[in-house]
C-alpha positions in Angstrom: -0.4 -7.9 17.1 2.0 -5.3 15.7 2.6 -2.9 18.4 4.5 0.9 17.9 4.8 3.6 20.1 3.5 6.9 18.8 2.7 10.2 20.3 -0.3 12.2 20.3 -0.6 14.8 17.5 -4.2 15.6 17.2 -7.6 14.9 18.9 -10.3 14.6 16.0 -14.1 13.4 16.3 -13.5 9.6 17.4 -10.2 9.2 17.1 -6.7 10.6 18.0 -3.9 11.4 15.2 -0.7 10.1 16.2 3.2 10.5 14.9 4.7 7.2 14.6 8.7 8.1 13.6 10.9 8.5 16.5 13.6 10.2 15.3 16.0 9.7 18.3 15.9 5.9 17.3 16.5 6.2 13.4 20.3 6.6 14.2 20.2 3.4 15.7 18.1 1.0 13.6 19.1 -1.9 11.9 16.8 -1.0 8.8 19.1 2.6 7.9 18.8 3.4 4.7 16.2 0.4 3.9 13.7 2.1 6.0 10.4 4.2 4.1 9.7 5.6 7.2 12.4 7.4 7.5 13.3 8.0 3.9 9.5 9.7 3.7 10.1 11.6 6.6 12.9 13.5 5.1 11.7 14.2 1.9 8.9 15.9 3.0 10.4 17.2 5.8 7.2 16.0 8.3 6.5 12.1 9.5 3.5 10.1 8.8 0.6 11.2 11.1 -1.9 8.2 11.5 -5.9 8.0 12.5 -6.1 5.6 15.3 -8.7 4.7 17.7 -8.8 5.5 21.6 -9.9 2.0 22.6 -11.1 1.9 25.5 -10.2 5.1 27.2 -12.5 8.2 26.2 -11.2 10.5 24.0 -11.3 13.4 26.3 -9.0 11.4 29.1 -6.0 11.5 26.3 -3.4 14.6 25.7 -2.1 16.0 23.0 2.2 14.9 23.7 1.3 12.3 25.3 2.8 8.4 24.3 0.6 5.4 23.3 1.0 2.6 22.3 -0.9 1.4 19.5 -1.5 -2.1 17.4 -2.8 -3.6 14.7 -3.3 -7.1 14.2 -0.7 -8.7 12.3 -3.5 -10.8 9.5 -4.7 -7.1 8.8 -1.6 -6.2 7.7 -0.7 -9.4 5.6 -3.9 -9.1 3.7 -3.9 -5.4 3.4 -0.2 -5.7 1.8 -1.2 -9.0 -0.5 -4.0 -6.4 -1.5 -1.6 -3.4 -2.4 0.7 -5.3 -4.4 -1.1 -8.3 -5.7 -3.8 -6.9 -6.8 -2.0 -4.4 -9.7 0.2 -7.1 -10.4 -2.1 -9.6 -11.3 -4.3 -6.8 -13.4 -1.6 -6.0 -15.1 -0.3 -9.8 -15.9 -4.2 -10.7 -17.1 -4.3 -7.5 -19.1 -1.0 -7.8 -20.5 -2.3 -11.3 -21.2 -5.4 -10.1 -23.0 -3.7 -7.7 -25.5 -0.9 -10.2 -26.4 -4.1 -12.9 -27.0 -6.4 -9.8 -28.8 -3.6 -9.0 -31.2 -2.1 -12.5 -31.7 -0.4 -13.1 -34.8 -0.8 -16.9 -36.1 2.6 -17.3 -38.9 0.1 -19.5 -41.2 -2.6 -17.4 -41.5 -0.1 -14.3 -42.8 -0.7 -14.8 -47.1 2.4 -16.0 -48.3 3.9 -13.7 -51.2 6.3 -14.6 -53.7 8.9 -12.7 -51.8 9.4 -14.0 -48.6 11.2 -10.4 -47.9 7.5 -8.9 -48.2 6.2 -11.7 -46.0 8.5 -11.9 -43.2 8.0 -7.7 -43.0 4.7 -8.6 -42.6 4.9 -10.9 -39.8 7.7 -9.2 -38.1 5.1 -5.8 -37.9 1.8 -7.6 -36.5 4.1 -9.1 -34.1 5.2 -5.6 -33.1 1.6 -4.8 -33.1 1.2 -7.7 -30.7 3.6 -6.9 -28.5 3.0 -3.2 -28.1 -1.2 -4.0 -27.4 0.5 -6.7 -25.0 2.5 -3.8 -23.1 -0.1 -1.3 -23.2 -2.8 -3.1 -22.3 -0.4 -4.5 -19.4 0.4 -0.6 -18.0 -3.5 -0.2 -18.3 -4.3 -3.3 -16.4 -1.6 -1.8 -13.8 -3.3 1.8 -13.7 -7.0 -0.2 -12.8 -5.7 -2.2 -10.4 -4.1 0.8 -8.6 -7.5 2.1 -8.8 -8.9 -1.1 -7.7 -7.2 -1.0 -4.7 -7.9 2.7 -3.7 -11.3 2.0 -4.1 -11.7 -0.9 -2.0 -9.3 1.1 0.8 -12.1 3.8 0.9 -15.0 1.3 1.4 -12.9 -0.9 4.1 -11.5 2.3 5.8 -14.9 2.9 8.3 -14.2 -0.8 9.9 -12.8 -0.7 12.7 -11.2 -4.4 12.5 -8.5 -3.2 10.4 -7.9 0.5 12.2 -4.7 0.6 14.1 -6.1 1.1 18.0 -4.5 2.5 21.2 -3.3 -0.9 23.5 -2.1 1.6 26.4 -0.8 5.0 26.9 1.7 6.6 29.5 -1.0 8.0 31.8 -2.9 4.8 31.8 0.1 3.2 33.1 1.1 5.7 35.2 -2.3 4.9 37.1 -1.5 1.4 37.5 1.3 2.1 38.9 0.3 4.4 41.7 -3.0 2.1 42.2 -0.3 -0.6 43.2 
């Protein structure tokens, strides 16, 4: 499980909206300038807010301030990422694949004129024609798969399998303490 510690933002209907950026740590990561987090962050001048669950705890037991922990198992993550950038990637290659094949230019099937001047034009423009199918059916193929995945992001965003969930928060081990 990937664990994070956020803080609580916002208490919604069934689930708590938490800030995951620490910004007192950014000085000292590793990642620097290779991390999105942070590069988001100051572009837009606010951090990434994310829905969680409360697990186990009630929603009413939790304060807004207050530091969780939360997880999300690390297969959810694998596949959702395989989904984000595989899925384009290979609409775009099998659309690509499809124009180049729709517009293919076969040299002996071009008529042969006396000039080969005139003939070599010809073949030298279908296979533009080719390749300019093959490129725009390729950014097409890229644009659907985008879709694709924003699509299948909405249906899969009510389960709560892949829904980053609370593991503990300050208060709840604040109990355990005093309990001992």
């Amino acid at each position: 499980m990937i664990v994070e510690s956020a803080q609580i933002t916002a208490i919604g209907e069934g689930a708590l909206w938490v800030e995951a950026v620490q910004r007192s740590t950014c000085g000292a990561c590793v990642a620097q300038k290779g991390c999105g987090q942070r590069l988001l962050a100051r572009l837009s001048g606010k951090t990434l807010r994310l829905r969680v669950l409360p697990g186990e705890r009630p929603l009413n037991n939790y304060q807004l301030g207050e530091t969780v922990e939360i997880g999300i198992p690390e297969d959810v993550v694998m596949r959702g990422s395989l989904l984000v950038y595989m899925l384009p990637l290979l609409a775009m290659l099998l659309s690509a694949w499809t124009g180049h094949q729709m517009f293919a230019v076969d040299a002996d099937s071009v008529e042969l004129n006396q000039q080969l001047l005139q003939t070599t034009r010809l073949l030298e423009t279908a296979r533009l024609r080719q390749e300019l199918a093959a490129m725009a059916f390729g950014f097409g193929g890229l644009l659907l798969g985008a879709w694709l995945v924003r699509v299948l992001s909405g249906l899969l965003a009510g389960n709560e399998r892949i829904q980053p969930q609370i593991i503990e928060s300050d208060s709840a081990q604040s109990l355990i303490l005093a309990v001992r």
